[in-house]
C-alpha atoms as one frame of an Amber mdcrd trajectory, in Angstrom:
protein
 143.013  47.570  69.074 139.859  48.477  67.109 140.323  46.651  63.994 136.922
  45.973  60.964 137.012  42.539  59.164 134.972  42.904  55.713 133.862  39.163
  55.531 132.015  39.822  52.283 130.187  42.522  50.310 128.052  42.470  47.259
 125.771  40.598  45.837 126.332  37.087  47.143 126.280  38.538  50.467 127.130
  41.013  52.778 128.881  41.005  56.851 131.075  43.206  58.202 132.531  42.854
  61.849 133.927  45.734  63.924 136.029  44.571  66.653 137.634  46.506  69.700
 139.874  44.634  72.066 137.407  41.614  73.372 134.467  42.677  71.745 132.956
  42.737  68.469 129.220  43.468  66.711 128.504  42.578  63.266 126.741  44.055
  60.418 124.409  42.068  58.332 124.801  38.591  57.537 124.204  37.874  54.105
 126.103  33.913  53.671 125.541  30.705  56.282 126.730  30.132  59.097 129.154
  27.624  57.534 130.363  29.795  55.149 130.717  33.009  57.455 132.489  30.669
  60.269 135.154  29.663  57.557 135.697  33.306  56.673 135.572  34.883  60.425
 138.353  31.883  61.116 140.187  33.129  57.981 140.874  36.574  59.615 141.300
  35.317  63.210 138.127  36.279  64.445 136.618  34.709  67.868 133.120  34.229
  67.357 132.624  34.639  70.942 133.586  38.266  71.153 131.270  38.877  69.050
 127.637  40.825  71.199 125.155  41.138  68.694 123.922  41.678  64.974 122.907
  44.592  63.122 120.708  44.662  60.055 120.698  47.267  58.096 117.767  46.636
  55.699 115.682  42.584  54.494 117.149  41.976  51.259 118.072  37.894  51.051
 121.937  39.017  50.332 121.644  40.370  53.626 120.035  38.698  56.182 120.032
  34.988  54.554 122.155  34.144  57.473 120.888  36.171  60.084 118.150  33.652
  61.930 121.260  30.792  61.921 124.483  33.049  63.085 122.063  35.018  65.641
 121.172  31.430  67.591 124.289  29.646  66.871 126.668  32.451  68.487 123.339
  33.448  71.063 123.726  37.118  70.448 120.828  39.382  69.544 119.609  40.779
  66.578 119.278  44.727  66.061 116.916  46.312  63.301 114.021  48.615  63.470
 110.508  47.489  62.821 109.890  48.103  59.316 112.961  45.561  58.912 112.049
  43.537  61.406 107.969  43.007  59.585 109.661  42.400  56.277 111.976  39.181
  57.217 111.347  35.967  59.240 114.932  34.776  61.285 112.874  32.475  63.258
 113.913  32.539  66.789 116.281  34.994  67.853 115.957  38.173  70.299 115.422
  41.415  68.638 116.357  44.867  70.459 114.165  47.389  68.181 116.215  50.220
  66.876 114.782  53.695  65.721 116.671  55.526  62.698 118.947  58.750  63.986
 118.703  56.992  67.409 121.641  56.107  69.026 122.240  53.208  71.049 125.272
  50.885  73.214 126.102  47.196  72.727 128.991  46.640  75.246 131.922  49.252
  74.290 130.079  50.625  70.877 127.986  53.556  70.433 125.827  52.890  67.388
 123.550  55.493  65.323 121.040  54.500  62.708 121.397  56.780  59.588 118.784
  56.906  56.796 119.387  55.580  53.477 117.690  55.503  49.993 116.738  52.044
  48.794 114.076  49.692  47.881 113.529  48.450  51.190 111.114  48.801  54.391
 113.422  51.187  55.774 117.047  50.796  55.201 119.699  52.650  56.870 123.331
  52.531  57.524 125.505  52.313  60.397 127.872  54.698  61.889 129.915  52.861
  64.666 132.036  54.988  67.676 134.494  53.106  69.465 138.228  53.863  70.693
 137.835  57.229  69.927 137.255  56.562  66.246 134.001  56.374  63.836 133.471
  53.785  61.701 131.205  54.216  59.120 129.089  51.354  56.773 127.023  52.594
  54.146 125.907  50.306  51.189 122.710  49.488  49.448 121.309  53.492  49.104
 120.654  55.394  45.826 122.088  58.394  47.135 123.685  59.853  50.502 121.443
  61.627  52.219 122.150  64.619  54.223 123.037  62.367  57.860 124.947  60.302
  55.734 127.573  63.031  54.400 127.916  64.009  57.813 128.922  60.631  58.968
 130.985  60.219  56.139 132.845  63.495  57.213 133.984  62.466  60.602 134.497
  59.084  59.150 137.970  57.438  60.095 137.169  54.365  58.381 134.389  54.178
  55.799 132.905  51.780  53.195 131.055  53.470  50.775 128.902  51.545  47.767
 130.910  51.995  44.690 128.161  49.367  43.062 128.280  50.167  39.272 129.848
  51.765  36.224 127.615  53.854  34.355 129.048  52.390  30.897 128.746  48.607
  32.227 125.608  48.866  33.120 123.997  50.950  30.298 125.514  48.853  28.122
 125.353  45.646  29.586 122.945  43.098  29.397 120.468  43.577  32.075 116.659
  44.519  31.165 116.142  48.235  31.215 113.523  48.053  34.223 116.740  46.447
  36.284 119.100  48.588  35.094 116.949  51.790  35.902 116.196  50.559  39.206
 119.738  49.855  39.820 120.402  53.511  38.630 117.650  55.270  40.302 117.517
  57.387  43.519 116.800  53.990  45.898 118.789  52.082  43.913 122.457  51.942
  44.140 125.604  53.953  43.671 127.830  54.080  40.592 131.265  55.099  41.351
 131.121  58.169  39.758 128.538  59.243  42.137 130.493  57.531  45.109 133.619
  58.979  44.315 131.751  62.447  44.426 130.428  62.153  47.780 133.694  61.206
  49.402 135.576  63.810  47.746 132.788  66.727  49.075 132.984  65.389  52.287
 137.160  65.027  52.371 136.954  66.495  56.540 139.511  63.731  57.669 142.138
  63.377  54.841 143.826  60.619  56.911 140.636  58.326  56.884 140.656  54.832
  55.425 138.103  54.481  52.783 136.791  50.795  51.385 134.158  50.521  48.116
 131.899  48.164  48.784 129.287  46.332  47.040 131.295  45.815  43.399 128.451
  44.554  41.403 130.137  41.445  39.906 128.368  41.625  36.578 128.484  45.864
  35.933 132.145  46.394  37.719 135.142  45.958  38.252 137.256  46.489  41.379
 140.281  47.890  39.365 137.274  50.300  37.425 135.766  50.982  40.730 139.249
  52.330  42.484 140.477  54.069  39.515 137.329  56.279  39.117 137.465  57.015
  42.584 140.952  57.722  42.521 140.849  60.122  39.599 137.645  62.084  40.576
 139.337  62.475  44.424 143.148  62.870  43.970 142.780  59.966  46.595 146.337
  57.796  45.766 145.063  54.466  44.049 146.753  52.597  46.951 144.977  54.000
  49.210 141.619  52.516  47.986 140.862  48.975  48.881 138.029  46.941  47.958
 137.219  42.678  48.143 138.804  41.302  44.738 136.588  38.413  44.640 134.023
  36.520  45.973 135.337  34.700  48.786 137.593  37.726  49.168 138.058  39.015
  53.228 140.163  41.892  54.604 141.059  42.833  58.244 142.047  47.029  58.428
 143.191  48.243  61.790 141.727  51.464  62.560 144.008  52.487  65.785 146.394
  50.355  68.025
């Protein structure tokens, strides 16, 4: 059963596990250890299956837990070198990564994809396994051109749906924030995110997930019913966390 637990997105932090039978990899880890042990046990995940960790770019909401979770579950860390030069995990193995590279951990075939954001060199992850891709792309300004690809042959994706254009015009963050927020290696609004997944609609069976809800310039019911109404998407049919602390487990195939 390939199944992918969102243990938390946004802000406060970010982890994602993708799981196939025995074996799992994660994707960032943005919280503790203590905290993302309490949350893997929520959704029944064995830490041991668990092979390695993936990083997709330094920020603290990201890799905060990454040094900790890497030598308390002895699994290595992936990133590429601009990532790994721009954070400090203390002790852990690193296998180097290059973006539009792929690579294996165990049963998952893993490519690197660019993305647009104010890091060393960020990128997403598209994950193959069971005959299904999984695709995780937060934290970019845009999709670039690998990334609508991915997100076409997508059976499960989670795509940044981080802001609402009227929240965050009109809320109260400084304008330098709120036009880095907005700008091309900033982050998505849903408008925006809700355009890209309806241009790339390949798979109309695929599972998508919004991820990233800012918690100050969105709101999860804003976020789905944009997306909804630009896509013809059924509002059901969009999930997203409802809160922090919020975790979901989605089966992609039995």
């Amino acid at each position: 059963m390939l199944e992918v637990q969102v243990i938390a997105s946004g802000s406060d932090g970010n982890c994602t596990v993708i799981q196939l039978d025995d074996e799992a990899i994660m994707i960032d880890a943005g919280l503790s250890y203590s905290k993302t042990h309490k949350l893997l046990e929520r959704e029944g995940v064995d830490e041991s299956a668990i092979k390695a960790l993936l990083v997709t770019h330094e920020h603290a909401d990201h890799v905060n837990g990454v040094g900790p979770i890497a030598r308390k579950l002895g699994i290595p860390v992936y990133c590429n070198p601009a990532t790994l030069g721009s954070f400090n995990p203390g002790s852990v193995d690193f296998n180097i990564i290059q973006t539009l590279q792929r690579f294996k951990v165990g049963n998952f075939d893993v490519l690197p994809l660019p993305t647009l954001h104010d890091a060393a060199d960020p990128c997403a992850f598209t994950v193959s396994a069971g005959g299904k891709n999984i695709l995780v792309a937060t934290d970019t300004g845009r999709f670039t051109f690998p990334l609508r690809q991915a997100l076409e042959d997508a059976d499960f994706a989670i795509v940044e749906a981080n802001y609402d254009n009227r929240m965050l015009h009109e809320g109260p963050y400084p304008e330098p924030l709120k036009r880095r927020i907005a700008g091309d290696h900033g982050h998505m609004c849903n408008a925006d995110s809700a355009r890209e997944i309806k241009n790339t609609a390949l798979k109309p069976d695929r599972t998508i997930f919004l991820g990233h809800l800012s918690k100050h310039n969105n709101t999860p019911d804003i976020a789905r019913d944009t997306v909804a109404e630009y896509t013809g998407i059924k509002r059901y049919k969009i999930d997203c966390l409802e809160f922090l602390g919020d975790t979901r487990t989605v089966t992609v195939s039995r």
